[in-house]
C-alpha positions in Angstrom: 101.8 68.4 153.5 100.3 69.7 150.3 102.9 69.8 147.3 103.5 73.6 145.8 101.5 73.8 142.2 103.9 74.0 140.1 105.6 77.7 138.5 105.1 79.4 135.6 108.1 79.7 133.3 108.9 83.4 132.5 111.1 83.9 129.1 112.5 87.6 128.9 113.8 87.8 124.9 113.9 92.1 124.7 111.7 94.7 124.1 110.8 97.8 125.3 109.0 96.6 128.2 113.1 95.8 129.6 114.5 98.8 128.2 116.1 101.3 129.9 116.7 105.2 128.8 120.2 106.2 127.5 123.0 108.3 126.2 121.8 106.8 122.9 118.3 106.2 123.5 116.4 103.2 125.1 118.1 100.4 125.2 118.5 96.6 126.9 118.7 97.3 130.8 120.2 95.2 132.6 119.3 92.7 136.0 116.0 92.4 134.5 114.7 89.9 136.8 114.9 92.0 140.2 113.3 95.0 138.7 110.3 92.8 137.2 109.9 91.4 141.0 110.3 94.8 142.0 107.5 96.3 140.2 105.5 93.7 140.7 105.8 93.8 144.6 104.4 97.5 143.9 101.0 96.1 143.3 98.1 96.0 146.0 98.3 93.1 148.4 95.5 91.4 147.1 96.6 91.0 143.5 100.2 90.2 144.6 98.5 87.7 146.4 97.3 86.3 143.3 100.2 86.4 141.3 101.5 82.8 141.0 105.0 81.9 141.3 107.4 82.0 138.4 111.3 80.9 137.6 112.3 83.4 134.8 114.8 82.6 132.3 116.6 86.0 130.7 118.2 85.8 127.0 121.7 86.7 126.9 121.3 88.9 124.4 118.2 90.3 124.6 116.9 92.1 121.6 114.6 94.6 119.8 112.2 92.1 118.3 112.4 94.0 114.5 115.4 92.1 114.5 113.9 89.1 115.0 114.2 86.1 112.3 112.6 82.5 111.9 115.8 81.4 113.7 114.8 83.3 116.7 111.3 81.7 116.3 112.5 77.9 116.2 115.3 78.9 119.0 112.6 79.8 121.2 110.1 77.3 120.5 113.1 74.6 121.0 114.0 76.3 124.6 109.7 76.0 125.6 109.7 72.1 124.5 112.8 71.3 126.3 111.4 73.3 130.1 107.0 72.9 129.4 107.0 70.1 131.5 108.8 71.5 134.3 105.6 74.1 134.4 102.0 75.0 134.4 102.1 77.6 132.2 104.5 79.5 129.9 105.1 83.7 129.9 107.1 85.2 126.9 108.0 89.1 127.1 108.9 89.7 123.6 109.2 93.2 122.1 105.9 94.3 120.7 106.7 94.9 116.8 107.1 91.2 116.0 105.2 89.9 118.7 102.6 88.5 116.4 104.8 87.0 114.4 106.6 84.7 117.1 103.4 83.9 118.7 101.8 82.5 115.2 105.3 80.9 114.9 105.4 79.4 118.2 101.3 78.1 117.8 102.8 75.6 114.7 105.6 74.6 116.3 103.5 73.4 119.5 101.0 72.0 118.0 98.7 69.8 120.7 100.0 72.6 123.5 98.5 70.8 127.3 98.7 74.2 129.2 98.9 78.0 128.4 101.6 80.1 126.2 100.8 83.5 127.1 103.1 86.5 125.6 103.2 90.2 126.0 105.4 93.0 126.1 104.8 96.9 126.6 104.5 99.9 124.4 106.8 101.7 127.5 109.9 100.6 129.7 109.4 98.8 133.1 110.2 102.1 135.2 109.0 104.5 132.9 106.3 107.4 134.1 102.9 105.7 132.8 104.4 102.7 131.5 101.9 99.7 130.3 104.4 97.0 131.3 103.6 96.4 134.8 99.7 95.9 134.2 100.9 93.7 130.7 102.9 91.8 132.4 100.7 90.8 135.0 97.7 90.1 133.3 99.8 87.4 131.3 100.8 85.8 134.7 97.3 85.7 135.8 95.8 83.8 132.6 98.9 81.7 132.0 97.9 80.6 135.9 94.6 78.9 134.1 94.6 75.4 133.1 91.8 75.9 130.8 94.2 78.0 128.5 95.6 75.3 126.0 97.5 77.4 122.9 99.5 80.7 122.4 97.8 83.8 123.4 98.4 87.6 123.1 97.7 89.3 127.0 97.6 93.0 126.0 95.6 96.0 127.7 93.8 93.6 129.4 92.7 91.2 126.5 93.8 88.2 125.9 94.0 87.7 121.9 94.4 84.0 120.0 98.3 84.7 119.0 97.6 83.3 115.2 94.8 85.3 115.3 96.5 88.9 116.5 98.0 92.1 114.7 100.1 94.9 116.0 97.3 97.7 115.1 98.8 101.0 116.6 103.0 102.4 117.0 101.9 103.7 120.0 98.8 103.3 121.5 98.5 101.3 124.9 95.7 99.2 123.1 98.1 98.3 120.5 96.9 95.0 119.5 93.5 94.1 117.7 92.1 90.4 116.6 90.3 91.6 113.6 88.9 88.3 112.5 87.9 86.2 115.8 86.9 87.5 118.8 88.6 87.8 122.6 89.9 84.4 124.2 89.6 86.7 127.5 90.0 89.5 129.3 90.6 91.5 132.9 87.5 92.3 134.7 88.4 94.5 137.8 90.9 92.1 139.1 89.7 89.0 137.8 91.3 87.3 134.6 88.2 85.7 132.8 88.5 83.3 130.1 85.2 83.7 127.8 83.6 79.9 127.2 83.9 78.2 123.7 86.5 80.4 122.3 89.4 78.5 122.9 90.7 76.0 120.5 88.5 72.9 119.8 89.2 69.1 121.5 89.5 67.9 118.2 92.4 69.8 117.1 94.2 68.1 119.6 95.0 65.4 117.3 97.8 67.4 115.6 101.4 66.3 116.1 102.1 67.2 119.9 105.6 69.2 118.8 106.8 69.9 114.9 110.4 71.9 115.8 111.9 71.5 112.0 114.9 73.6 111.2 113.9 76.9 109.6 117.2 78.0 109.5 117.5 77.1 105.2 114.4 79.5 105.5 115.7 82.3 107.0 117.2 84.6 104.7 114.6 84.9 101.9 112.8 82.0 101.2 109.9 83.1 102.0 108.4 86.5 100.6 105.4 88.4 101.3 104.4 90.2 98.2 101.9 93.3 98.5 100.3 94.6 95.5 100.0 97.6 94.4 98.2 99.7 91.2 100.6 99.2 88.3 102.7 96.3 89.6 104.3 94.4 86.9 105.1 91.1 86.0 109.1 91.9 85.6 108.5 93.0 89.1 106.6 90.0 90.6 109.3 87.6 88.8 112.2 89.5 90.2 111.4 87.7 93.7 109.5 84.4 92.5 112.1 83.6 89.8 114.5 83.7 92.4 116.1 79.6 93.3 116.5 80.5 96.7 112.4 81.4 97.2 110.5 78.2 98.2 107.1 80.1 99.0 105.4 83.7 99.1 102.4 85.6 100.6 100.7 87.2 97.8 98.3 90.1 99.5 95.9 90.6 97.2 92.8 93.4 96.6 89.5 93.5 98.1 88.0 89.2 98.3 90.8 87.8 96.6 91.1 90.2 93.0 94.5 90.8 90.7 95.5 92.7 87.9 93.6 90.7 84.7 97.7 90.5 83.7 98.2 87.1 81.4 101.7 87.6 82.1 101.7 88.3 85.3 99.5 85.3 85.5 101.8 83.2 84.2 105.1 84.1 86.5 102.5 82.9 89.3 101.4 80.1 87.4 105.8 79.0 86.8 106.4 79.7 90.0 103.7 77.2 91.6 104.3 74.6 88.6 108.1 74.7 90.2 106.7 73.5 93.8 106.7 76.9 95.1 104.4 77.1 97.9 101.8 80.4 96.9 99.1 81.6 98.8 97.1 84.6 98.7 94.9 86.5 101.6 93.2 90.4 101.2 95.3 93.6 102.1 92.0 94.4 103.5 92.4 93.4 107.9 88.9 92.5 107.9 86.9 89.5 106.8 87.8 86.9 104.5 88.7 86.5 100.6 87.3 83.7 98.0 89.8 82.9 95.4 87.4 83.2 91.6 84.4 84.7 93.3 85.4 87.8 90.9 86.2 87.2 87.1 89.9 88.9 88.3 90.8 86.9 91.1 90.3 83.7 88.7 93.3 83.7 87.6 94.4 83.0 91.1 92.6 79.9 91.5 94.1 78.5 87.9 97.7 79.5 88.7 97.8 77.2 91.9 98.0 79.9 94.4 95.8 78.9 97.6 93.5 80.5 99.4 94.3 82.1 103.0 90.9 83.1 103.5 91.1 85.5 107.0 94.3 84.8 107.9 96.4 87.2 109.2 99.5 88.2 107.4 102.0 87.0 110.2 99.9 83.5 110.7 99.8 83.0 107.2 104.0 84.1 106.4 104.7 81.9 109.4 102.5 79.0 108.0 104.0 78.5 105.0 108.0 79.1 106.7 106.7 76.0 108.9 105.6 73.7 106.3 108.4 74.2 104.0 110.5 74.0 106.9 109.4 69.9 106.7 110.4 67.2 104.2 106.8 67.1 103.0 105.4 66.5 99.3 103.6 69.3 97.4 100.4 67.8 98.0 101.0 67.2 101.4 102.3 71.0 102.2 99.0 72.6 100.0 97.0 70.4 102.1 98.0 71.7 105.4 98.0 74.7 104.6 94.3 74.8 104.0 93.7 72.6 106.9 92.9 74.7 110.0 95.8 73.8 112.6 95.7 76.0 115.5 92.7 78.2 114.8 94.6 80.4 112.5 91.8 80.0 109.7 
């Protein structure tokens, strides 16, 4: 007798795609489970068919995901490390507004991942008339179903998007996610779930730690910032956060390749704060391509305050990056190393 491959693991955290309409609006429906294998029983026979089996875990307090925190982030990585094993794949329905974030978060903390992390959620409720959930939801069964899949991934309108690689690009749109800076790991054709060839992360980059699940919890409120500029931003301004003893590390998002205000002051609050052990990095406001930190005479001042250089890097991959390294009793050095070291395809 032929053993049963093993089941996916489904993780239902919130969202919209579990949502139900109320009094009050949409919110968290209840007996999530049954309607999922409800809807998905809906389907034509020969793509239930293909649907492989699942055991879905439910949060007991599901919630809107802009309410997420790094604490959520390390809660859930910590829940995947202690059931992968159990599993050939991994499904996380997650509320679409901060999807990208936990995905990049989740792609640090499993490091070395041996089978497939696919998340989604939907831009409409489960039940509702034109709803994007059931198709969503589906496609990430069918790719988290491939061996071949080894790292987080974003299954959304039919693609499947590299999570630290992956925006939230519309409020409302069905196609509401976009990889501005690499290209699809996959997508649906008709009914088939195609992984394109060479896309995927490298056998290399398997030599990462297999896990890192450090407590971001001393992170969580504040100590990391993600600092936009803006025309007439002031030093005063930019110290207000940086001076701050609680900040260990910020996201500058910087003009054009990598340019600043020519400021000597403001200069020198980023030049403190980096001197102090502060963990700064800088990446363009711009979604597409890449910055280089002193290839214009205003961006110099960058380079000479200590502030490194996200080249592409998303804003969420990036914030997430530097939460996850500060997270870790590592030396100065060590942390502004890693952080320029590609570790799950995030730069």
């Amino acid at each position: 007798m032929t053993a049963a491959a093993p089941s996916l693991l489904v993780l239902y955290t919130g969202g919209t795609l579990g949502m139900v309409e109320t009094s009050h609006g949409l919110a968290p429906g209840g007996d999530f489970e049954a309607r999922l294998r409800g809807a998905l029983d809906t389907l034509p026979p020969a793509r239930r068919a293909a649907l492989p089996a699942f055991t879905l875990l439910e949060s007991p307090s599901p919630i809107d995901s802009s309410a997420a925190t790094p604490v959520d982030w390390q809660r859930l990585a910590r829940e995947i490390a202690a059931r992968y094993r159990d599993h050939a794949g991994i499904v996380v329905l997650h509320g679409t507004d901060t999807l990208a974030w936990t995905a990049s978060s989740l792609a640090f903390q499993l490091q070395g991942l041996d089978r497939p992390l696919v998340t989604t959620g939907a831009m409409r409720p489960l039940e509702a008339d034109g709803s994007d959930a059931l198709a969503n939801v589906e496609t990430a069964l069918r790719f988290a179903a491939n061996p071949a899949l080894q790292e987080v991934a974003i299954a959304f309108a039919g693609k499947l998007l590299r999570g630290v690689r992956t925006r939230k690009w519309h409020t409302s749109a069905p196609d509401a996610f976009a990889s501005p800076n690499y290209p699809l790991l996959g997508e649906r054709v008709d009914d088939d779930a195609v992984l394109y060839p060479g896309r995927g992360l490298e056998v290399q980059q398997r030599g990462a730690p297999r896990f890192e699940l450090p407590d971001y919890a001393p992170l969580a409120e504040g100590g990391v910032a993600r600092l936009v500029l803006w025309p007439g931003i002031t030093a005063r301004q930019v110290a207000a956060w940086l001076d701050d003893d609680r900040l260990r590390g910020a996201l500058l998002e910087t003009w054009g390749g990598g340019n600043i205000p020519d400021d000597p002051e403001l200069l020198g609050v980023l030049a403190r704060a980096s001197g102090e052990g502060k963990l700064l990095a800088a990446i363009s406001q711009c979604p597409r391509g890449s910055i280089a930190i002193g290839s214009y005479a205003a961006g110099r001042g960058l380079a000479d305050a200590g502030v490194l250089c996200g080249e592409s890097m998303t804003p969420e991959a990036a914030l997430a990056k530097l939460v996850h390294l500060l997270a870790q009793p590592l030396d100065d050095a060590e942390r502004r190393r890693r952080f320029l070291t590609p570790l799950v395809g995030e730069r």
